[in-house]
N, C-alpha and C positions, 0 to 999 in steps of 0.2 A: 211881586217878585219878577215877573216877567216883564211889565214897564224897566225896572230897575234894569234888567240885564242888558235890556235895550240903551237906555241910557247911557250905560258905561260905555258902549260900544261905542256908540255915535259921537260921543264927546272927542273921541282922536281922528275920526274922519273932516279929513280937507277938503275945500269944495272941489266937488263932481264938473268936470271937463264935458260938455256934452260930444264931443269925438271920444269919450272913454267911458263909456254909460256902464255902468257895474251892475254886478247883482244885486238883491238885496243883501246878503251876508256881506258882501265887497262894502260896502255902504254903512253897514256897522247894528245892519235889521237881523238879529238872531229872533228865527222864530223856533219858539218849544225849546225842551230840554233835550233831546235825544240824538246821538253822536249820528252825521252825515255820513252816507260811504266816500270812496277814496275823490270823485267828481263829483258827489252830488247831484249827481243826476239817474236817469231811470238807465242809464247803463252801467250804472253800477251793478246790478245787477246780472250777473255772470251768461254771458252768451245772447245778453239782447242788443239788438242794433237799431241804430237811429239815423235815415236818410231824410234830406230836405233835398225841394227842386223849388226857388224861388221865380214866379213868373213875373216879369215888369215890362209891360209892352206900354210904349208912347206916352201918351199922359192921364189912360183911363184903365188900365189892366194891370193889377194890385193883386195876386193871389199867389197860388202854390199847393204842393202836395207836401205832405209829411209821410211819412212810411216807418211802422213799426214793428221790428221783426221777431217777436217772441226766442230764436235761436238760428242758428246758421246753418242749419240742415233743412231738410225738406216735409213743408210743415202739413204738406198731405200724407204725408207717410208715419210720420211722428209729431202726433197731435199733439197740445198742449190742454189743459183743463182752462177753461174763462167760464165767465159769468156775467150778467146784466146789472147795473140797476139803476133805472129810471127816475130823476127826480121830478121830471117836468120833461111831459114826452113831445114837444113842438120841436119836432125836425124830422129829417130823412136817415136814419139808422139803416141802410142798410146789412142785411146777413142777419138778422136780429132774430126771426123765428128758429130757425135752425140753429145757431147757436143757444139762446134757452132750451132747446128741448133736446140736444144732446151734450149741452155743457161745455165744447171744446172749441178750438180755435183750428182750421185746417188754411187758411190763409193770414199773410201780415196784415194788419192792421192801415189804414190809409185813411189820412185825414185830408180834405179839402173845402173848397168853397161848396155851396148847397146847391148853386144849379150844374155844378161839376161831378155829382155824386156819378151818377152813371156811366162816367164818360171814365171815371177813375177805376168805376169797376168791374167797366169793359175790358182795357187795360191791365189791369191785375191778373183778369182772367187769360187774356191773353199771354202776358209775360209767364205766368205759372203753369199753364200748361205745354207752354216751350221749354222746363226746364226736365234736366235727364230723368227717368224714372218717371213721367208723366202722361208716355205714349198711350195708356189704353186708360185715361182716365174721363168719366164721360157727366161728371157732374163735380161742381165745385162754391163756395159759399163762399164768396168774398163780402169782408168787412167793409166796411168803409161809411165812414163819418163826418157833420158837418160841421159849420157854421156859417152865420149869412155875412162876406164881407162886402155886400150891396153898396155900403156909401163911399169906399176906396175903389173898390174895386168896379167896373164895366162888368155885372155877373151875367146881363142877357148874353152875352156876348161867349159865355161860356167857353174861356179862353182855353180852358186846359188840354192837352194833345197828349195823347201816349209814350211820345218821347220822354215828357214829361214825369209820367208817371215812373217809368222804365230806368229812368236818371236818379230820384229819390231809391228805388230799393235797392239798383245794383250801385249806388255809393255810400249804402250804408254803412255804420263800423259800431264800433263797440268801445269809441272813445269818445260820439257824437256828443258834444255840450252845447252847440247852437243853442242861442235863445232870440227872442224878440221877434222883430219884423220878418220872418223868414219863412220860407215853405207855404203849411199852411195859416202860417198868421201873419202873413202878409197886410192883408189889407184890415186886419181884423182889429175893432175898439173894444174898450173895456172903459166903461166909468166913463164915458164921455173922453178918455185917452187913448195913446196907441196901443193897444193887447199886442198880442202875439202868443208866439210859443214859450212855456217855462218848464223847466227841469228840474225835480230834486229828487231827495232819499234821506232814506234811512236805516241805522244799523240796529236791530235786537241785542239783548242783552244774550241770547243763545246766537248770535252771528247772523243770523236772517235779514236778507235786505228788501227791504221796500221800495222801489221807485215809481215816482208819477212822472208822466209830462201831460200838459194841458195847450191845449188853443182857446185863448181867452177872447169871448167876443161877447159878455153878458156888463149887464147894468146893477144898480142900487146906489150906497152908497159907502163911496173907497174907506174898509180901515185896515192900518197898517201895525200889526201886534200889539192887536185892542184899542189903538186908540184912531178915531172917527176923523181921520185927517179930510176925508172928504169935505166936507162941512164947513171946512178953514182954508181948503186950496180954493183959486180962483176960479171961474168958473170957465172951463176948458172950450167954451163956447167963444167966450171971448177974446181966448188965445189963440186962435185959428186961423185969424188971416182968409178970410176966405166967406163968401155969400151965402152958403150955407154950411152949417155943421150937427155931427152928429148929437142926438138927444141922451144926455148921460142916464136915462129911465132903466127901468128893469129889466128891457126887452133886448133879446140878441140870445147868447148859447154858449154852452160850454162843451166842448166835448175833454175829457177824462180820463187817459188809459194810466192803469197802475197792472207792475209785474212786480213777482217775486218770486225768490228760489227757497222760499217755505213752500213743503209739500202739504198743499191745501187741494181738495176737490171744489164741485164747482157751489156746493154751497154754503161751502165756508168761504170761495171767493166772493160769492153773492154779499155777503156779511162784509167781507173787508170793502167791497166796493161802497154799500150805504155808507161807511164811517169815512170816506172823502167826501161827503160832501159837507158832514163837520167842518172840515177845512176852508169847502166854498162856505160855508155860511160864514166865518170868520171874519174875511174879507170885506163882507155888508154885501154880498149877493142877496136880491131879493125874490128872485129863481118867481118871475114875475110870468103868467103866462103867454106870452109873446117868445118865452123864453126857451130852447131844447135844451135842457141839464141832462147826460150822458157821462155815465160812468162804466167802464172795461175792466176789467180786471184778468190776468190770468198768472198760473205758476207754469216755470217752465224746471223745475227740479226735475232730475232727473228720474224720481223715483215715481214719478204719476204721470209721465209722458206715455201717450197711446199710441204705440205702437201697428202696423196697420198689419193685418193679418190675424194679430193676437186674439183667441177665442175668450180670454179670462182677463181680467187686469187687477192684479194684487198688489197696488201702492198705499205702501204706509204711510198715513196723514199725520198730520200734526194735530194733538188734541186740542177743544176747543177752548180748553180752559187755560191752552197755553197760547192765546193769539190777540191778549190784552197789549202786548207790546206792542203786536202789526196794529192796532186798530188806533193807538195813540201814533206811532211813525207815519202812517198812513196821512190820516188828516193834517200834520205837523207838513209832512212833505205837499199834499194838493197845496197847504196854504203860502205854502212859499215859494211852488213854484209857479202860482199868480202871479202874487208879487213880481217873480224873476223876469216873467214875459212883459210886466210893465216896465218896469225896471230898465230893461234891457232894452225897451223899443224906442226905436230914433222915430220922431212925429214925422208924419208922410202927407203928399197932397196927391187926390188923387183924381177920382171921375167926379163926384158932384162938392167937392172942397178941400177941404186942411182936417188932418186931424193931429195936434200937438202930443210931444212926449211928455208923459209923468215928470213934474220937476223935481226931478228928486232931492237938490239940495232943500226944497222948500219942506218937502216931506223930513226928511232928518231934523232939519230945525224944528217943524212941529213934536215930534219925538222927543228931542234934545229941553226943551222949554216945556213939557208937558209935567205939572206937577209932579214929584216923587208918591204923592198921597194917593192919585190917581191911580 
């Protein structure tokens, strides 16, 4: 049924303009059954913001910050509940103890390159304790996450500046749908292609929305709603243009964040976080060790936000036998918004070569021509 659905869709898509690189849904790739919110993306979800700062210096400096801001208040004061959950712990997580062992989120979220981790969350610390109501605050746990865009990117070179960082959270919005080469998925591959950033969601049948965004920079081998296109594209090595190119193997990282304004605690977030990577596995991630697989999750419902003073915290959850819906939207949206970040990325040349864009009309015609039986 789901090949089929695909099918139908793709059969009225005209070929793809590479100056107007689509989504996958644009493209005619319906992944899953379950209705998208109004973009499609992790701002659907009510009060969370999505800021990109793309850096492009000369002809070796491919990176970026991403910034993710659970709500538009001040998130040392009015915490949110998050959770972990590790599928493959090869990378630099920082904020990670402290958040397990009290469950919540008191900084946004910041995704960058791996030898930028610190320089980002210097910067965060910085930017956040300059804001009002901050004055007598004398410790603080910023988030902040990776992946290695080494072969785009000049990473010794640890281009990232505070401005930088400063730029992503104060141009946040809460209508953000960027995808592809941007921020922090600038310099970043997937499958021997360009990754980047993707976006989706989803809607419950009780109205609860799920969104992911991911920064795709992991290996295996590419499929695309079930079917193993990997295996039948050329091989992106050869489409490069360039002396050397990235190795499409398992190795590289994903990082993960998924929100939602289901009043969930942190370990029922824990739960919805493993069932993303349902979604990577979908894809043919083979979450190889070489690889950091990170997933985030948190609710910013109003009814389980912690409050800072509060002696008691009496938030009504959602039961657990009601969160079969989050846990299929969940994985439905990671998987798609892979796709989207490939999708969506213009091939880039950077410090040590080329790396080519997903071709996606080739991708549709494998789709399009792929038995009904199948």
């Amino acid at each position: 049924m789901r090949i089929l659905m695909v099918l139908a869709c793709v059969l009225a898509v005209a070929t793809v303009q590479a100056s107007e690189r689509p989504r996958a849904r644009e493209a005619g790739v319906v992944i899953g059954t379950m209705p998208t919110g109004q973009l499609n993306a992790i701002v659907d979800v009510p009060d969370v913001r999505v800021g990109h700062t793309t850096v492009v210096e000369g002809d070796s400096v491919r990176t970026g910050v991403t910034a993710i801001l659970p709500h538009g208040g001040n998130l040392y004061a009015e915490r949110v509940p998050a959770a972990l959950f590790v599928a493959n712990g090869y990378g630099k997580l920082l904020g990670v103890t402290q958040l397990r062992e009290l469950g919540e989120l008191e900084t946004p979220i910041l995704l960058t390159c791996t030898l930028c981790v610190w320089k980002a969350a210097d910067a965060l610390v910085e930017w956040q304790l300059s804001q009002p109501g901050m004055e007598r605050v004398r410790s603080l746990n910023a988030v902040v996450g990776e992946t290695n865009d080494g072969f785009l990117n000049d990473i010794r070179s640890r281009p990232l500046r505070a401005e930088h960082v400063r730029a992503a959270l104060e141009s946040a919005s809460s209508t953000n749908v960027e995808e592809g080469a941007i921020g922090a998925g600038t310099g970043t591959v997937a499958f021997g292609w360009k990754g980047g950033i993707g976006t989706s969601s989803r809607v419950t049948p009780d109205g609860h929305v799920v969104g992911v965004l991911v920064q795709s920079n992991f290996g295996g081998s590419l499929v695309v709603a079930g079917v193993p296109v990997g295996r039948e594209l050329p091989d992106p090595a050869t489409l490069a243009d360039s002396v050397e190119a990235p190795v499409p193997d398992g190795d590289g990282s994903i990082m993960i964040v998924v929100a939602t304004d289901a009043p969930l605690g942190p370990r029922q977030l824990e739960r919805l976080a493993l069932r993303a990577t349902v979604g990577l596995a979908r894809t043919g991630s083979s979450m190889s060790n070489g690889s950091g697989d990170y997933v985030i999750a948190f609710s910013n419902a109003e009814s389980v936000r912690r409050h800072q003073g509060d002696s008691v915290h009496q938030a009504p959850m959602l039961d657990n036998d009601a969160m079969d819906a989050l846990f299929v939207g969940v994985a439905e949206a990671t998987e798609e918004a892979i796709l989207d970040s490939m999708f969506k990325a213009e091939g880039m040349r950077g410090n040590r070569g080329a790396v080519p864009a997903l071709p996606v009309d080739e991708v549709v015609r494998l789709l399009r021509d792929r038995p009904s039986s199948d």
